[in-house]
PAKOLKOL-125146 format. One record per atom (N, C-alpha, C): residue number from 1; residue in three letters; chain; atom name; x, y, z. Coordinates in pm, 1 decimal. Each point is the difference from the previous one (the first is absolute). Last residue first. Layout:
pt i NUM, aa ala, ch A, at CA, px X, py Y, pz Z
...
//
This chain:
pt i 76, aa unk, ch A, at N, px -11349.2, py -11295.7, pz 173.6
pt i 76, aa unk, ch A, at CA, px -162.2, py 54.9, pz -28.4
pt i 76, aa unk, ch A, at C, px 51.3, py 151.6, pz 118.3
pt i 75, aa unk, ch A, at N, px 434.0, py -224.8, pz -271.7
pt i 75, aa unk, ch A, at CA, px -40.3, py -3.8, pz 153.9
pt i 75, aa unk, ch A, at C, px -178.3, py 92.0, pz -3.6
pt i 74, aa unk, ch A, at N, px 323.7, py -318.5, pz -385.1
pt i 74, aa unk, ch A, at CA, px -57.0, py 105.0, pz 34.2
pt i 74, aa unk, ch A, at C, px -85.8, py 11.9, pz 123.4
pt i 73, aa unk, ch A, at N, px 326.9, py -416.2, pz -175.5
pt i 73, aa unk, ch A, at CA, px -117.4, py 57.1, pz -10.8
pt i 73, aa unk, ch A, at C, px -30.0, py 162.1, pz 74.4
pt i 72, aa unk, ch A, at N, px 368.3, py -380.7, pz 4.0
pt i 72, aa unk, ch A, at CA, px 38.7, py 135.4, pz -37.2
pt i 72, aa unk, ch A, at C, px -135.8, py 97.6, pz -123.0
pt i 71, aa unk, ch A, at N, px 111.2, py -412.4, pz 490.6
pt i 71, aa unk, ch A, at CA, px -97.6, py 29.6, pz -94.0
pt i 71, aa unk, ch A, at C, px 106.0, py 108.4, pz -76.4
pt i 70, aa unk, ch A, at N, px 85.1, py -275.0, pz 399.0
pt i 70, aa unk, ch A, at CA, px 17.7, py 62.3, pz -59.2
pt i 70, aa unk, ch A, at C, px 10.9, py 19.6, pz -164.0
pt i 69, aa unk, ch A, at N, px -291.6, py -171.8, pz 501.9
pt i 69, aa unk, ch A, at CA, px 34.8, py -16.8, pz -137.4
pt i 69, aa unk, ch A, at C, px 95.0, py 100.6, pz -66.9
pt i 68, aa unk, ch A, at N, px -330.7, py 6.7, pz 359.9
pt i 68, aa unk, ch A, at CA, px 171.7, py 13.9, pz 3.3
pt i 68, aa unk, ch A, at C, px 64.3, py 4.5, pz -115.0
pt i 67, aa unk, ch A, at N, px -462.4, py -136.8, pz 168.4
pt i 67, aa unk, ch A, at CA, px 12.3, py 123.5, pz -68.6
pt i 67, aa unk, ch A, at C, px 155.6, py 12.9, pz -30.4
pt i 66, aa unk, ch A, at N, px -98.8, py -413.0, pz 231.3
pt i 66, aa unk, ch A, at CA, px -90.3, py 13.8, pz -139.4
pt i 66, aa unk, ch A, at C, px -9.6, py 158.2, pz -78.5
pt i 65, aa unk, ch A, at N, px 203.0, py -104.4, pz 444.2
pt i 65, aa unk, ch A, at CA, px 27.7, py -83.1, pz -75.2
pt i 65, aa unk, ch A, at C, px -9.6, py 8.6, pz -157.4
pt i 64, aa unk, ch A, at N, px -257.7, py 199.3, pz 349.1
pt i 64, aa unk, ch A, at CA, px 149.8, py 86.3, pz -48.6
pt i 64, aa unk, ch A, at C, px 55.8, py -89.1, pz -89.9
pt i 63, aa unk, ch A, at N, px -414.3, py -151.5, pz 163.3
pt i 63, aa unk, ch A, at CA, px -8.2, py 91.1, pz -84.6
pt i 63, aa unk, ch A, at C, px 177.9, py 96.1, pz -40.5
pt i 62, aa unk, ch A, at N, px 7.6, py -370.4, pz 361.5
pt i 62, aa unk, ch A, at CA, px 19.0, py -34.6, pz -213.7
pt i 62, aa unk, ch A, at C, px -48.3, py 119.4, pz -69.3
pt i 61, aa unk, ch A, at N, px 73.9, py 76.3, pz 416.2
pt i 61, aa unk, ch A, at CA, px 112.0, py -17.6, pz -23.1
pt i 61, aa unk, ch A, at C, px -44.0, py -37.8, pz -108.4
pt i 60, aa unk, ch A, at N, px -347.7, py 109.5, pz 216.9
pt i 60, aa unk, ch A, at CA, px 81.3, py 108.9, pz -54.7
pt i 60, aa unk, ch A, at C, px 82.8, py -67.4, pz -42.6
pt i 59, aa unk, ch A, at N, px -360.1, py -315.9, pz -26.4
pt i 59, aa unk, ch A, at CA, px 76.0, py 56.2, pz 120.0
pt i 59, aa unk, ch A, at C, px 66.6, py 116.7, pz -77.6
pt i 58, aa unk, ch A, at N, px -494.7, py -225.6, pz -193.4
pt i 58, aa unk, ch A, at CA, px 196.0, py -13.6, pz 11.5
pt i 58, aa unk, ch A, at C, px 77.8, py 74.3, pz 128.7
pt i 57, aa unk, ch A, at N, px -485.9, py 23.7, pz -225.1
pt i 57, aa unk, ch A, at CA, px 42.4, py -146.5, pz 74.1
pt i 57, aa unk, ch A, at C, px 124.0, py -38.5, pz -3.2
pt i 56, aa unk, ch A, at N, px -245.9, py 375.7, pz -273.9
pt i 56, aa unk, ch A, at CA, px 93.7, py -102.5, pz -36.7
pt i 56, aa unk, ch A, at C, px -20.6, py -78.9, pz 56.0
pt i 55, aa unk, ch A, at N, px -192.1, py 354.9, pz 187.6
pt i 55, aa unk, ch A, at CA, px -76.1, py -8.4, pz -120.9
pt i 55, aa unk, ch A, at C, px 60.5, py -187.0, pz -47.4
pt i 54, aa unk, ch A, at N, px 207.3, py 242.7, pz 320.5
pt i 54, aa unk, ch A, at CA, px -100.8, py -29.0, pz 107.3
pt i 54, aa unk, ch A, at C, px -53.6, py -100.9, pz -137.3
pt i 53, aa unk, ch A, at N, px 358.3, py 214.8, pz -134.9
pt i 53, aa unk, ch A, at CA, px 83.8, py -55.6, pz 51.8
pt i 53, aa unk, ch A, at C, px -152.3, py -131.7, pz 85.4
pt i 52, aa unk, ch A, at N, px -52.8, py 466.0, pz -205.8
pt i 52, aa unk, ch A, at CA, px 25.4, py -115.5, pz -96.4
pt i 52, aa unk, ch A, at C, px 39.9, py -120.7, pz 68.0
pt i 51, aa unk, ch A, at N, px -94.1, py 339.4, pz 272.5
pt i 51, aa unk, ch A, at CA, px -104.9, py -14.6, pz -55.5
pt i 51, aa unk, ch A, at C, px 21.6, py -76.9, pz -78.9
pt i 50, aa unk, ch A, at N, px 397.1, py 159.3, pz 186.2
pt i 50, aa unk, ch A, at CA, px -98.2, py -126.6, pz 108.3
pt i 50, aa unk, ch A, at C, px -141.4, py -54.7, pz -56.1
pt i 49, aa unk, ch A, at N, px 237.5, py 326.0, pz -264.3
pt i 49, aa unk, ch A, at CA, px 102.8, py -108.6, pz -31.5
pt i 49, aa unk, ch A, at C, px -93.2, py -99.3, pz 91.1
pt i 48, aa unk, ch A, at N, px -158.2, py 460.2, pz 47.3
pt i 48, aa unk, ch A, at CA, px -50.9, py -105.0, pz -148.5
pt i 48, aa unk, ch A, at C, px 70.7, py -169.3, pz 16.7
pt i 47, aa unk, ch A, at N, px 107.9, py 344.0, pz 315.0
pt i 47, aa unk, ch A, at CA, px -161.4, py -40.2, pz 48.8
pt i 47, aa unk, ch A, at C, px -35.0, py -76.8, pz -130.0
pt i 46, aa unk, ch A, at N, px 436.8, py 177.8, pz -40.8
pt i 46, aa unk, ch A, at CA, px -14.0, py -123.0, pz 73.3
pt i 46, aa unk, ch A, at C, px -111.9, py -6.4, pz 35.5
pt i 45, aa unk, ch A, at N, px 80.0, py 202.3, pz -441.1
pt i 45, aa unk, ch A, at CA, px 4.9, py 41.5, pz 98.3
pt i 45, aa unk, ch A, at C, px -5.3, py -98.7, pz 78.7
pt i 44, aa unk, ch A, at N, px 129.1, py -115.2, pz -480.4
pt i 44, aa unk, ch A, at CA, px -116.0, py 48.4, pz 110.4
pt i 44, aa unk, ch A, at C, px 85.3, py 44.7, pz 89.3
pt i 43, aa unk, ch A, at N, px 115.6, py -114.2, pz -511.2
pt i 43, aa unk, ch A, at CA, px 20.2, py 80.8, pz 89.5
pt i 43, aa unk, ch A, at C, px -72.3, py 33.4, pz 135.7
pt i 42, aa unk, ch A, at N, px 95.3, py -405.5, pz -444.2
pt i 42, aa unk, ch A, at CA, px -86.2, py 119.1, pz 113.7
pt i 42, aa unk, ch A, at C, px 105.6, py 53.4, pz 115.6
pt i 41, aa unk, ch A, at N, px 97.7, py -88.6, pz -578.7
pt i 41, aa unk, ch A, at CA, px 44.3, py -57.1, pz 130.5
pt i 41, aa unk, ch A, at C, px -130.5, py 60.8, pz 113.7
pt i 40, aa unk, ch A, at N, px -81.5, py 47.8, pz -522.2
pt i 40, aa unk, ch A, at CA, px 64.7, py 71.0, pz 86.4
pt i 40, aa unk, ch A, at C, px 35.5, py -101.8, pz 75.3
pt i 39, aa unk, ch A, at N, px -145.1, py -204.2, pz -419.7
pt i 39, aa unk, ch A, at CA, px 45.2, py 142.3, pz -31.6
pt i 39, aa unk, ch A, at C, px 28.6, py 99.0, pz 103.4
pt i 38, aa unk, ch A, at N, px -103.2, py -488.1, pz 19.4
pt i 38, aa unk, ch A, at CA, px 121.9, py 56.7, pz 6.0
pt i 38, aa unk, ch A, at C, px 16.9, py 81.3, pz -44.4
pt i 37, aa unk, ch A, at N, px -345.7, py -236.5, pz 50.5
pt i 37, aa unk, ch A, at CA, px -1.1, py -0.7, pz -107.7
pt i 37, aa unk, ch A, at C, px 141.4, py 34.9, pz -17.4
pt i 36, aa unk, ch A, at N, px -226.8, py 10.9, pz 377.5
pt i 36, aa unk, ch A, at CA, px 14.6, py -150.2, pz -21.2
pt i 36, aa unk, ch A, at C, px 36.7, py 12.3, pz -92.6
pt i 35, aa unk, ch A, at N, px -65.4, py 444.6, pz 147.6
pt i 35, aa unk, ch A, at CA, px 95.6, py -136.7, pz 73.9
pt i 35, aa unk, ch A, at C, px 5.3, py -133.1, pz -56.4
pt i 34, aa unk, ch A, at N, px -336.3, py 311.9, pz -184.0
pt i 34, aa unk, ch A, at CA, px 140.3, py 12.1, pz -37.6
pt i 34, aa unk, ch A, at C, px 164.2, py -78.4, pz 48.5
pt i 33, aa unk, ch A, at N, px -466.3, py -98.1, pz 147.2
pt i 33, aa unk, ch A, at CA, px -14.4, py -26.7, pz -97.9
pt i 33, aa unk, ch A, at C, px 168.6, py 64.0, pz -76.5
pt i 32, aa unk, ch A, at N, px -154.4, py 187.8, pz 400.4
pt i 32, aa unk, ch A, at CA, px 37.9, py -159.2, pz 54.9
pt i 32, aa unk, ch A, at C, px 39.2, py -22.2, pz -185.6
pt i 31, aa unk, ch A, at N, px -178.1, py 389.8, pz -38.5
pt i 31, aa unk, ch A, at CA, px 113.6, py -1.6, pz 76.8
pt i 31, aa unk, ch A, at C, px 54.4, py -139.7, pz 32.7
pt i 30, aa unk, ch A, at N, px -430.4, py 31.4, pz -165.1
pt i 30, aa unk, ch A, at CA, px 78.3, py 37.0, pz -96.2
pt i 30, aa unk, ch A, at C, px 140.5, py 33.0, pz 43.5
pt i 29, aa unk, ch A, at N, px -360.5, py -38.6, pz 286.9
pt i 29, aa unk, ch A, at CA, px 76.3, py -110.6, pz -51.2
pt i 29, aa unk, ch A, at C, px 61.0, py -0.6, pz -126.6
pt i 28, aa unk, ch A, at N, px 15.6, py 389.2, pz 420.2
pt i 28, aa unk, ch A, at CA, px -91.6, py -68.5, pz -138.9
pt i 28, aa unk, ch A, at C, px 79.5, py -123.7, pz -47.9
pt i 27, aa unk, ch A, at N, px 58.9, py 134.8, pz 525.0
pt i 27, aa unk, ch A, at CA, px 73.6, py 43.6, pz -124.4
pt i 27, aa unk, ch A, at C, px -122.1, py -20.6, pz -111.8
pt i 26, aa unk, ch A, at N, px 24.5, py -130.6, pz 529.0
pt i 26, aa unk, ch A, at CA, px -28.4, py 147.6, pz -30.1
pt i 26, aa unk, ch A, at C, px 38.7, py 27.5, pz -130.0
pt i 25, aa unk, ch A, at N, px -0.6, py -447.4, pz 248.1
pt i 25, aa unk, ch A, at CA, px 123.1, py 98.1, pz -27.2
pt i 25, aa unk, ch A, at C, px -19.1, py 166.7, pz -14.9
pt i 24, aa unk, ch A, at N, px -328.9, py -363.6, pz -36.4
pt i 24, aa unk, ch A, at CA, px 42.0, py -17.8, pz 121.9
pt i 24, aa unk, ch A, at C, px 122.4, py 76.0, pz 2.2
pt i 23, aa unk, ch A, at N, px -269.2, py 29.5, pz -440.0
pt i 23, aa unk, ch A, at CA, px -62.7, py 71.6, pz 123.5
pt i 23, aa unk, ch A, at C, px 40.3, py -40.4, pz 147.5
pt i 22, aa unk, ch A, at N, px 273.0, py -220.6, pz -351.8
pt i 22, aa unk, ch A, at CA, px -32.9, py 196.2, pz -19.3
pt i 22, aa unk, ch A, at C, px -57.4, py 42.3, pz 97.7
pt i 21, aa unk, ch A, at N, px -11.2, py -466.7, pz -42.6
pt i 21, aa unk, ch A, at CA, px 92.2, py 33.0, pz 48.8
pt i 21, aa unk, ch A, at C, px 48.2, py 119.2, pz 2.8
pt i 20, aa unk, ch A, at N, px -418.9, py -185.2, pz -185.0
pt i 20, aa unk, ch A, at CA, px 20.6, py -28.3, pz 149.5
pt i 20, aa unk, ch A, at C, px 153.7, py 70.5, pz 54.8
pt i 19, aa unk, ch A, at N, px -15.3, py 56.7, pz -478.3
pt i 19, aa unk, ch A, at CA, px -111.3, py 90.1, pz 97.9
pt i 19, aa unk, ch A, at C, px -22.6, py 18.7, pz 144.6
pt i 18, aa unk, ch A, at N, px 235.6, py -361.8, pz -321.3
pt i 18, aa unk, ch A, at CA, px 74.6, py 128.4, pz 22.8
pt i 18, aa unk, ch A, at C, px -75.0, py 99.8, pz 61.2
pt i 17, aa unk, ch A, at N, px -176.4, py -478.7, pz 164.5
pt i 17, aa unk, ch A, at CA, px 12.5, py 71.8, pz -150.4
pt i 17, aa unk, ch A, at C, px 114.5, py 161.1, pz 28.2
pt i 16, aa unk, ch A, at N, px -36.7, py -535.8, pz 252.1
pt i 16, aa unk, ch A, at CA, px 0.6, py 87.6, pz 14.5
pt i 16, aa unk, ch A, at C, px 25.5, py 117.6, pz -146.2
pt i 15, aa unk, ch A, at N, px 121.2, py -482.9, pz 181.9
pt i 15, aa unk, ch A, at CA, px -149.6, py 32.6, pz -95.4
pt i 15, aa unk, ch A, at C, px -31.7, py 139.6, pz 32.0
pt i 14, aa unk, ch A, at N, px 416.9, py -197.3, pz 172.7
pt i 14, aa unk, ch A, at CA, px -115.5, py -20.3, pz 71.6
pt i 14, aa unk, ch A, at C, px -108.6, py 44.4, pz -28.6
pt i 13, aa unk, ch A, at N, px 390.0, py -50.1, pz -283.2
pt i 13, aa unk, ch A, at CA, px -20.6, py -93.4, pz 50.2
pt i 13, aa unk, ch A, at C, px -156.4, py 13.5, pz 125.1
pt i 12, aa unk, ch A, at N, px 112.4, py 324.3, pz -262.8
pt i 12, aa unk, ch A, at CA, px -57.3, py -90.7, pz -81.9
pt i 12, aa unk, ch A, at C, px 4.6, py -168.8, pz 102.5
pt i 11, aa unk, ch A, at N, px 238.3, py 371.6, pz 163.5
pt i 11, aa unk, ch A, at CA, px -116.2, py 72.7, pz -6.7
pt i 11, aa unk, ch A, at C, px -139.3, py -165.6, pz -71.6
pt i 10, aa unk, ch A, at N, px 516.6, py -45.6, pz -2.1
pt i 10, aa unk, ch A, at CA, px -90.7, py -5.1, pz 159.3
pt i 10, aa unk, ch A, at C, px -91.6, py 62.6, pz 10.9
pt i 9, aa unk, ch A, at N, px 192.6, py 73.3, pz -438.6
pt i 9, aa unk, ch A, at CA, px 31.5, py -187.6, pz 52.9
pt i 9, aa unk, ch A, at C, px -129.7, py 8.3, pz 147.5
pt i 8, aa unk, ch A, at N, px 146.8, py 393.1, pz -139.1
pt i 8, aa unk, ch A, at CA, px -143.0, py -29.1, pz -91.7
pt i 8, aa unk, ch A, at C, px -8.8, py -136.4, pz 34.9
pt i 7, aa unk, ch A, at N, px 374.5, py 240.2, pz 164.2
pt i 7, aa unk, ch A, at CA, px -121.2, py 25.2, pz 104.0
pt i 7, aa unk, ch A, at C, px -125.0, py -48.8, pz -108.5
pt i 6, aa unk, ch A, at N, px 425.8, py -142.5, pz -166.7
pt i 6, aa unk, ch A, at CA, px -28.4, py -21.1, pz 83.2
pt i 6, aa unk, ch A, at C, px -117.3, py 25.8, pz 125.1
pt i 5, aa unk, ch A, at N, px 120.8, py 248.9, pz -392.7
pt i 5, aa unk, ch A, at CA, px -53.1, py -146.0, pz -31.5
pt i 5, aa unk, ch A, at C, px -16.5, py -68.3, pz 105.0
pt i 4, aa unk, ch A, at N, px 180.7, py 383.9, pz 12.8
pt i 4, aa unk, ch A, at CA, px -181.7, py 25.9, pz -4.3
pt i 4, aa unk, ch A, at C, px -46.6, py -122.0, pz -50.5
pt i 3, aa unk, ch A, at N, px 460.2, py 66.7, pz 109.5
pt i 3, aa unk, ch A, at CA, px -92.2, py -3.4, pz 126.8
pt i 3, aa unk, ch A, at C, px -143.8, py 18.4, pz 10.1
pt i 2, aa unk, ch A, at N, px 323.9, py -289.5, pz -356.7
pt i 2, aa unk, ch A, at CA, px 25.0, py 151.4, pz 33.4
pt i 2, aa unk, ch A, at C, px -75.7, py -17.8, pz 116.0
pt i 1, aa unk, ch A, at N, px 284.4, py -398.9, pz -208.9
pt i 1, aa unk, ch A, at CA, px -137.7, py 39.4, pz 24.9
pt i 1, aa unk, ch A, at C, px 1.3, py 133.9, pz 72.8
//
């Protein structure tokens, strides 16, 4: 399981739309939307990563958890 599947898992799990999670990050949802799709990996900044991390309901260690992945998907 890649890391955009995984952040779609815990997005979907707390009913939350690719949008809700764009506009708490600062990105378009067409961006989130590539993540889940696995055409890039994310790349945030740490005011984003805490923003995804606030958004999610996860601790840093799983959002790391969950991005880590070694993926051989293309970097957004």
């Amino acid at each position: 399981m890649g890391s955009g599947e995984k952040i779609m898992n815990l997005r979907k799990h707390l009913n939350l739309t690719q949008r809700q999670v764009a506009n708490a990050i600062g990105v378009t949802d067409q961006t989130v939307s590539n993540w889940e799709q696995g055409i890039y990996k994310p790349r945030l900044t740490p005011a984003q990563t805490l923003a995804l991390c606030q958004i999610l309901n996860c601790s840093l260690e799983e959002l790391v958890a969950v991005t880590s992945d070694h993926d051989s998907t293309a970097i957004s």
